[in-house]
VMD Tcl script that draws the C-alpha trace (Angstrom):
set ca {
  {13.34 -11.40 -13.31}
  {14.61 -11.90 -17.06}
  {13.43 -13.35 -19.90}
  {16.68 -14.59 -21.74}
  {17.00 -13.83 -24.91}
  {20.59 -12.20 -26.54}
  {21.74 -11.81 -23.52}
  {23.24 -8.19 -24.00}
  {21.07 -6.05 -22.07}
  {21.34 -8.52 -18.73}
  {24.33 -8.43 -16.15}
  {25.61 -11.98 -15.66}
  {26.26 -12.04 -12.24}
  {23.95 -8.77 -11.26}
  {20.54 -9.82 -13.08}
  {17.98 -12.06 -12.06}
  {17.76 -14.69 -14.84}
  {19.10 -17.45 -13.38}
  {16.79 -20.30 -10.85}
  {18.99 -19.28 -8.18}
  {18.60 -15.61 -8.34}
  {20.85 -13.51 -8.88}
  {23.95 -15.00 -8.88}
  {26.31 -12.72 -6.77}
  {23.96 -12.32 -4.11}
  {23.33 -16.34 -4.14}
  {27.14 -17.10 -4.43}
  {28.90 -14.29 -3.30}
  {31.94 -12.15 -4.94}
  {34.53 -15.36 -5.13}
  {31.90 -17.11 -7.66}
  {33.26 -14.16 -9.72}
  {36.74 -15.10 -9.74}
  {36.31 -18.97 -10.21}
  {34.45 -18.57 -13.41}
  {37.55 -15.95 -14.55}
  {34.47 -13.32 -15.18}
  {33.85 -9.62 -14.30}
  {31.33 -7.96 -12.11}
  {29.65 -5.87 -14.96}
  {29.98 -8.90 -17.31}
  {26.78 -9.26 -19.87}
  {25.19 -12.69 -19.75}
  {25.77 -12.77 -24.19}
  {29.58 -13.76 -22.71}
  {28.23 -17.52 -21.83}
  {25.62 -17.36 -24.86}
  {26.86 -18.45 -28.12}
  {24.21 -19.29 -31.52}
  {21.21 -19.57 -29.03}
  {22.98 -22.23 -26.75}
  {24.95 -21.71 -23.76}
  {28.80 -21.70 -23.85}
  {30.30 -22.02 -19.94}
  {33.85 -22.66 -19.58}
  {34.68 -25.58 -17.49}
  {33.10 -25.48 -13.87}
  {36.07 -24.69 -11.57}
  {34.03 -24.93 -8.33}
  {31.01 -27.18 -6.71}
  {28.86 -23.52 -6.83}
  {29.71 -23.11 -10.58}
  {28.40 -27.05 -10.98}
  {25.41 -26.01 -9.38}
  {24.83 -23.10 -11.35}
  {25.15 -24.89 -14.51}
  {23.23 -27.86 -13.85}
  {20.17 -25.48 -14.09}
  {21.04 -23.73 -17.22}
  {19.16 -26.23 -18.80}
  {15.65 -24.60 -16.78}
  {16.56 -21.54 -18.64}
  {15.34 -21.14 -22.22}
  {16.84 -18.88 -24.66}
  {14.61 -17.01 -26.64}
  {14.30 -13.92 -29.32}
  {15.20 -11.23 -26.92}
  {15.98 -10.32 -23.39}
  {12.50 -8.97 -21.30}
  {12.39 -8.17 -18.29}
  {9.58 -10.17 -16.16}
  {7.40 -8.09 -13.55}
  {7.08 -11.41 -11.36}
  {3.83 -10.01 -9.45}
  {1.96 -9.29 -12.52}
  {-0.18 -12.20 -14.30}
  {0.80 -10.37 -17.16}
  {4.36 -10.08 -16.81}
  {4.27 -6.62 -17.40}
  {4.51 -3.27 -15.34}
  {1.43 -2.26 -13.58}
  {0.84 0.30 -10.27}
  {-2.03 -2.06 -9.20}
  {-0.13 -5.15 -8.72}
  {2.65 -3.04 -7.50}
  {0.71 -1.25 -4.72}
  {-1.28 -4.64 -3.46}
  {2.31 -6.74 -2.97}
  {3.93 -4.20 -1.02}
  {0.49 -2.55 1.17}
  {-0.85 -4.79 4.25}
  {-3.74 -6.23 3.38}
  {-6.72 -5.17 6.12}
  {-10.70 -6.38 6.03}
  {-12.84 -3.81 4.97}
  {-14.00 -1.13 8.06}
  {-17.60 -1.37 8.76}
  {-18.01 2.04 8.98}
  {-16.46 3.29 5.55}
  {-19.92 4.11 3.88}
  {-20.43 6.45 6.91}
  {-17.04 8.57 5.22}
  {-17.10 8.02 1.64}
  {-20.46 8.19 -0.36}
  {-21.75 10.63 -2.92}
  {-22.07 13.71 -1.28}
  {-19.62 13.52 0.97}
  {-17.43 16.52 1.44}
  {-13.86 15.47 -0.42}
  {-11.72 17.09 1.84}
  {-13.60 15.06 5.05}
  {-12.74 11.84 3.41}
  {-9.59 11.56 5.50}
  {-9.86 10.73 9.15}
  {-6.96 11.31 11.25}
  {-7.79 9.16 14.29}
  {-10.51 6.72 15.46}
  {-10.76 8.61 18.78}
  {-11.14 12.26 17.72}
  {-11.23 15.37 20.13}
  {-15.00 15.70 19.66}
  {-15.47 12.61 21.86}
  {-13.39 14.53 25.09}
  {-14.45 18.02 24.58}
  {-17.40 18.89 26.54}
  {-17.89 22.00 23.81}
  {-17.40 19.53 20.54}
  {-19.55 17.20 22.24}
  {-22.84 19.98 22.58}
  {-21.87 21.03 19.06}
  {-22.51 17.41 17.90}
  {-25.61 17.06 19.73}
  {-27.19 20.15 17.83}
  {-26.15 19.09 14.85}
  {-27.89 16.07 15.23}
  {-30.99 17.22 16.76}
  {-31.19 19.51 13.68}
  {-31.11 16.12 11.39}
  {-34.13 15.04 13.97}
  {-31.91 12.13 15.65}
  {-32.99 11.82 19.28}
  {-30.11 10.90 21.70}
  {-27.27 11.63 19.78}
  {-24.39 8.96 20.10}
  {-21.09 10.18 21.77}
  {-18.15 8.16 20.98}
  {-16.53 6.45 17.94}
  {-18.15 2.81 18.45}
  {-21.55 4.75 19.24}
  {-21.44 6.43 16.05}
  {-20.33 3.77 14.20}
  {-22.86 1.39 15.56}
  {-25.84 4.02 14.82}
  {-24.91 4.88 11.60}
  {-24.96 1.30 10.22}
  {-28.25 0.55 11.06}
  {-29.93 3.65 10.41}
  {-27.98 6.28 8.54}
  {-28.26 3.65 5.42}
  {-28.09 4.40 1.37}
  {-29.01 7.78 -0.06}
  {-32.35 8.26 2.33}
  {-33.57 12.06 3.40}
  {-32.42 11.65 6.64}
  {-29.23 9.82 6.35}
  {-27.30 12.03 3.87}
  {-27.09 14.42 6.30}
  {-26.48 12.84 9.64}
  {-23.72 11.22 7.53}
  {-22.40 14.67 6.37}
  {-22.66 15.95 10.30}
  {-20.66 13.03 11.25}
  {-17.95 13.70 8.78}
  {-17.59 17.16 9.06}
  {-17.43 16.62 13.01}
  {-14.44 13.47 13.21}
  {-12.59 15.26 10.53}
  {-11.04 17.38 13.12}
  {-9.82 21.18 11.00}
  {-12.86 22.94 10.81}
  {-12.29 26.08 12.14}
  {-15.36 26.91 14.61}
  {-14.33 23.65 16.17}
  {-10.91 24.61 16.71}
  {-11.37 27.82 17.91}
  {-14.85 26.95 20.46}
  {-12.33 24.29 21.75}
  {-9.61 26.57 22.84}
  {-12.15 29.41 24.30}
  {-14.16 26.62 25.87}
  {-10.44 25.33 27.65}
  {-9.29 28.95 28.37}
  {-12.25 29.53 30.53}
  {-12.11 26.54 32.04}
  {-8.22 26.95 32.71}
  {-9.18 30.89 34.27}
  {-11.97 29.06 36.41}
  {-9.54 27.06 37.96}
}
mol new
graphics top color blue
foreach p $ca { graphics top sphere $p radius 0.5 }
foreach p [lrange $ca 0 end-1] q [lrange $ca 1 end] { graphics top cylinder $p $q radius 0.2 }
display resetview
């Protein structure tokens, strides 16, 4: 929305300045043609000395419309108003929490993203990843585990997830790299993965 000031740099009918909004889309094109106006017409056409200068209302919208000029104040200069700002002005925070859906936080995000996490396993793809279906992902997993000492390994996402908040906790010997197993494992491109995968199918498949 506007701040009015001049009026020069805001569209009359195009601008949002007014209580109503802007006025076209609140009106429609005829509210054009029963004030005798313009579509590109500047709002400094009804603005005269700081005070504002309508010709006589022609129509019940145009009464409505001018019964609320008296809501708008006319100051210095025209400003534009970011609405979802406390400051009024432009920022990409605001910006990106009014427009993103708002979730509660995952329990299992410290298991992804802590300090020596690999940055390029921060992303994961899908809650249910291959490793939890592939018989070879799923001995793969298990040895890395029983390297990091963790007796029956958990299979599955909400087995993980449940394991790793209760024990793979903070910065601790043994947690860093359980945590660092687990990543490396649900984010799904490393190669040795990919390719045991597809000889561990193709044999299967020739079995068959």
């Amino acid at each position: 929305m506007f701040k009015v000031g001049s009026g020069e740099n805001i569209f009359l009918w195009l601008d949002n300045w007014h209580p109503d909004g802007a006025l076209l889309d609140r009106y429609g094109p005829r509210i054009i043609y029963e004030a005798g106006s313009h579509l590109n017409a500047k709002l400094a056409t009804v603005i005269q000395e700081k005070n504002w200068y309508w010709q006589a209302a022609k129509s019940e919208n145009l009464v409505k419309i001018q019964s609320k000029l008296p809501l708008v104040s006319i100051d210095e200069e025209d400003q534009p108003i970011w609405s979802i700002s406390k400051s009024g002005g432009f920022n990409c925070a605001d910006s990106w929490n009014a427009i993103r859906t708002k979730y509660l936080p995952a329990t299992w995000w410290k298991l992804v993203w802590f300090p020596e996490a690999i940055p390029k396993q921060g992303c994961i793809e899908g809650r249910y990843h291959l490793l939890f279906y592939c018989s070879f992902c799923r001995r793969v997993w298990r040895v890395n585990l029983e390297k990091c000492l963790v007796d029956n390994p958990p299979h599955g996402w909400d087995a993980i997830v449940e394991r790793g908040i209760k024990e793979w906790k903070g910065r601790e010997l043994k947690a860093v790299p359980c945590k660092l197993a687990e990543n490396t494992a649900v984010e799904g491109e490393d190669l040795l993965l990919s390719v045991g995968c597809w000889l561990q199918h193709s044999i299967e498949a020739s079995a068959e």
